[in-house]
C-alpha positions in Angstrom: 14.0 10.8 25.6 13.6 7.9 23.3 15.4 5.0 23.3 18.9 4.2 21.1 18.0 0.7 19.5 20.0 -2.2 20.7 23.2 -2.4 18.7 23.4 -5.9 17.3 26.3 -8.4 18.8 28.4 -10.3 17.4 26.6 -13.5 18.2 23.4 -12.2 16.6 25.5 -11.5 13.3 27.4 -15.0 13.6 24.1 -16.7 14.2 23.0 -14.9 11.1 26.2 -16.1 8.7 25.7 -20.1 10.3 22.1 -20.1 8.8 22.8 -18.5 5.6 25.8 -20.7 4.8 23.8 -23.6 6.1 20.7 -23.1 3.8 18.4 -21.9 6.2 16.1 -19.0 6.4 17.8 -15.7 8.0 15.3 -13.3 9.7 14.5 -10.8 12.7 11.3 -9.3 13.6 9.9 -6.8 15.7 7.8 -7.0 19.0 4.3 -8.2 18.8 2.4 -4.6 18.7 5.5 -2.9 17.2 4.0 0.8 15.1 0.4 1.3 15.6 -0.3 -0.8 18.8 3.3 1.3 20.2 1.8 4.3 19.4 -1.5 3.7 21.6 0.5 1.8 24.0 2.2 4.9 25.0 -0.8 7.2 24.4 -3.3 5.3 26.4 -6.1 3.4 22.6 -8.9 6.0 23.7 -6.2 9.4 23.6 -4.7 7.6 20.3 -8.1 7.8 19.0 -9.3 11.1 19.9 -5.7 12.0 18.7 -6.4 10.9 14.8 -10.3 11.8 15.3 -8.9 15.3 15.7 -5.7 15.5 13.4 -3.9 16.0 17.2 -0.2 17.6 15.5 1.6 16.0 17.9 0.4 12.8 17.1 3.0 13.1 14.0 5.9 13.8 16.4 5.1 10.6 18.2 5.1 8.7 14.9 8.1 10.2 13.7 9.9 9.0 17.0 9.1 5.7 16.4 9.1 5.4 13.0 12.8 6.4 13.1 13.6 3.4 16.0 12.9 1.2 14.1 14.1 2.5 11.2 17.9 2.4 12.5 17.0 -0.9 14.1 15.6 -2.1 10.3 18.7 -0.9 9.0 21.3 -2.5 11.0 20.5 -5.5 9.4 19.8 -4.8 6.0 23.2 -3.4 6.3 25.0 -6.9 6.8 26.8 -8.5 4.2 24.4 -11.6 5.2 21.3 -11.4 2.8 17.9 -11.2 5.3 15.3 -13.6 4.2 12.3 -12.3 6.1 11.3 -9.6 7.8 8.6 -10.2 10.4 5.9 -7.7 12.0 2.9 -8.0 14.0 0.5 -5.3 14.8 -3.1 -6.0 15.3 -5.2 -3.8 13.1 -8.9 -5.0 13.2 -11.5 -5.7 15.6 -14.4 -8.4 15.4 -15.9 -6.4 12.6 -13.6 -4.0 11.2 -10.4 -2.2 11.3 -9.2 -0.1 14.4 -8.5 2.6 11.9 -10.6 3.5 8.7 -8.7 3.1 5.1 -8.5 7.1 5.5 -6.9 7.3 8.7 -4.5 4.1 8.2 -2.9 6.0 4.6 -2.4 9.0 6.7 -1.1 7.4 10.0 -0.1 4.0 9.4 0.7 2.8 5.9 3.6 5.8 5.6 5.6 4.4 8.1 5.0 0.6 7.3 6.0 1.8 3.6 9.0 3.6 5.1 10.1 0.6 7.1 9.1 -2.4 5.0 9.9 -1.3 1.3 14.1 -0.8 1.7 13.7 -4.5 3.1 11.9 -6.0 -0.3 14.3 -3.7 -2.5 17.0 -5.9 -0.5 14.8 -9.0 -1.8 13.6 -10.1 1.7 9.9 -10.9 2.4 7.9 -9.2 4.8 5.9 -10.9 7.2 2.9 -9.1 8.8 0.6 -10.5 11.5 -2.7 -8.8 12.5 -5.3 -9.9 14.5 -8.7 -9.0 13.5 -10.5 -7.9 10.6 -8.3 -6.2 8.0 -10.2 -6.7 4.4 -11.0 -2.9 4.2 -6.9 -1.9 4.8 -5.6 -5.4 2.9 -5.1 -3.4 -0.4 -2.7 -0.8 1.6 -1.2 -3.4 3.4 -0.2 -5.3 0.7 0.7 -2.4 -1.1 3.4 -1.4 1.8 5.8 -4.2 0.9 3.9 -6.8 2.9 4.3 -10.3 1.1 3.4 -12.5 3.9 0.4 -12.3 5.7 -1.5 -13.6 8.8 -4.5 -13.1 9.1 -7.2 -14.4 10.8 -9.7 -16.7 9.0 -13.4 -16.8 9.8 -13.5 -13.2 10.9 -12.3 -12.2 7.8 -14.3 -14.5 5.5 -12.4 -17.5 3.8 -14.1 -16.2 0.6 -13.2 -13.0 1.0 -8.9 -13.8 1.0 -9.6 -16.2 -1.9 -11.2 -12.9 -3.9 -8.2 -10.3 -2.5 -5.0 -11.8 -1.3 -4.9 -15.1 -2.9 -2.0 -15.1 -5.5 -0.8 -11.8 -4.4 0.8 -12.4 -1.0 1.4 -16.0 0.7 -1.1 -16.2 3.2 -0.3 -17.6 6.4 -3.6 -18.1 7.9 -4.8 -17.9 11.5 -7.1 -20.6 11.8 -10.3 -20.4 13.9 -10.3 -20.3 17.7 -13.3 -18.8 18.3 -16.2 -21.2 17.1 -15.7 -24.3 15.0 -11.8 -25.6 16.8 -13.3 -25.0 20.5 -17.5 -25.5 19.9 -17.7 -27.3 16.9 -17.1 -31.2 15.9 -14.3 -33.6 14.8 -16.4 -33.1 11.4 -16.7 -29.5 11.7 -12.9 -28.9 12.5 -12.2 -31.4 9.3 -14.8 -29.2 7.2 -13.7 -26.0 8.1 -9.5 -27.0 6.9 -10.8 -28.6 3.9 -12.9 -25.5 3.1 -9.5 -23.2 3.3 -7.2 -25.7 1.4 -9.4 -25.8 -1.3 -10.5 -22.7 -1.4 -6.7 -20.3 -0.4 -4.1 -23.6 -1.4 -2.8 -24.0 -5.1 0.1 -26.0 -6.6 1.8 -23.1 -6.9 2.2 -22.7 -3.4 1.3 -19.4 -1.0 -0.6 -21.0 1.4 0.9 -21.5 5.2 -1.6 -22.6 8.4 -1.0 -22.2 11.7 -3.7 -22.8 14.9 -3.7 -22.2 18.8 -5.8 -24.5 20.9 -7.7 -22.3 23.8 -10.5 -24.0 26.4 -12.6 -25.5 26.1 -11.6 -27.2 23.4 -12.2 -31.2 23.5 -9.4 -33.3 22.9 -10.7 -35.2 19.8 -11.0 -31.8 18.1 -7.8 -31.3 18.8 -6.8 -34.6 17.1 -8.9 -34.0 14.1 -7.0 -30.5 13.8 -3.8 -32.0 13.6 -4.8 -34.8 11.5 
């Protein structure tokens, strides 16, 4: 049997109000792996993928049950009389090289129910926030497309280049930075370099570009200070 969402308290709603009347950014957001990780999660990733590989019908019954979890869970607070700012999602889509699931196979099993939950929220005027581990160029244009209008990717596996060419100017981007080669093997100069690089390249006046880092052995401590710096 599923689960009934959790109904929302009255503390959650108050806490909501506070930050609305004070000026400050109302949100809620989902668990990290909240749609398509949940779906392999339950199914065991190699079953999930034999189950799209061969159009498995009861792969849609499965999506349909989450889908509509989160649905009444989206909706309890696009309900309140407090306006929602954000929205926030993670998922991780992509491997080192490409996404988990072709652009095919995401319209048809993903980007439905990312449409169905994210798009009442931006008719409401609230952005959606969506992280994703990995490389997500080849789904980015369905992505974007669901409502998404903040995004976090990751940046040297996707190419710096590439999210200048196809996200810059149509979503903020909220970029993962490095922590695979230049933050934990390369230099104080390299770190500096590489931040520089995606300023220049992903920043603008107008705004739309966020950074964010985590620090992971064996990274040396002065690359850690030329990070922050």
């Amino acid at each position: 049997t599923p689960p009934t969402p959790p109904a929302l308290n009255d503390e959650q709603k108050e806490k909501l109000k506070t930050n609305h009347d004070q000026g400050k950014l109302t949100s809620f957001g989902t668990v990290h792996g909240f749609f398509f990780m949940r779906c392999y999660y339950l199914r065991g990733f190699e079953n999930y993928m034999m189950d799209v590989a061969l159009g498995e019908p009861r792969l849609d019954e499965l999506i349909e049950i989450i889908a509509s979890y989160y649905e009444t869970w989206f909706q309890q607070y696009l309900a309140l009389s407090t306006p929602i700012d954000v929205v926030r999602a993670a998922d991780d889509l992509g491997t080192q090289r490409s996404s988990m699931l072709g652009p095919e196979n995401f319209a048809r099993y993903v980007a439905p129910t990312y449409k169905r939950l994210f798009l009442p929220a931006r008719d409401q005027g609230a952005h959606v926030y969506l992280h994703s581990d990995g490389y997500i160029m080849d789904i980015m244009d369905q992505i974007l497309a669901s409502g998404v209008t903040i995004i976090n990717p990751q940046d040297i596996v996707n190419g710096v280049d590439a999210l200048a060419k196809e996200v810059k100017g149509r979503a903020c981007i909220d970029l993962d930075v490095d922590r695979q080669t230049v933050i934990p093997y390369g230099s104080p100069d390299d770190v500096r370099e590489l931040i520089k690089e995606e300023i220049m390249k992903l920043g603008s006046p107008a705004g739309g570009l966020q950074m964010r880092s985590s620090v992971y052995n064996p990274t040396p401590p002065e690359n850690v200070e030329a990070l922050c710096e």
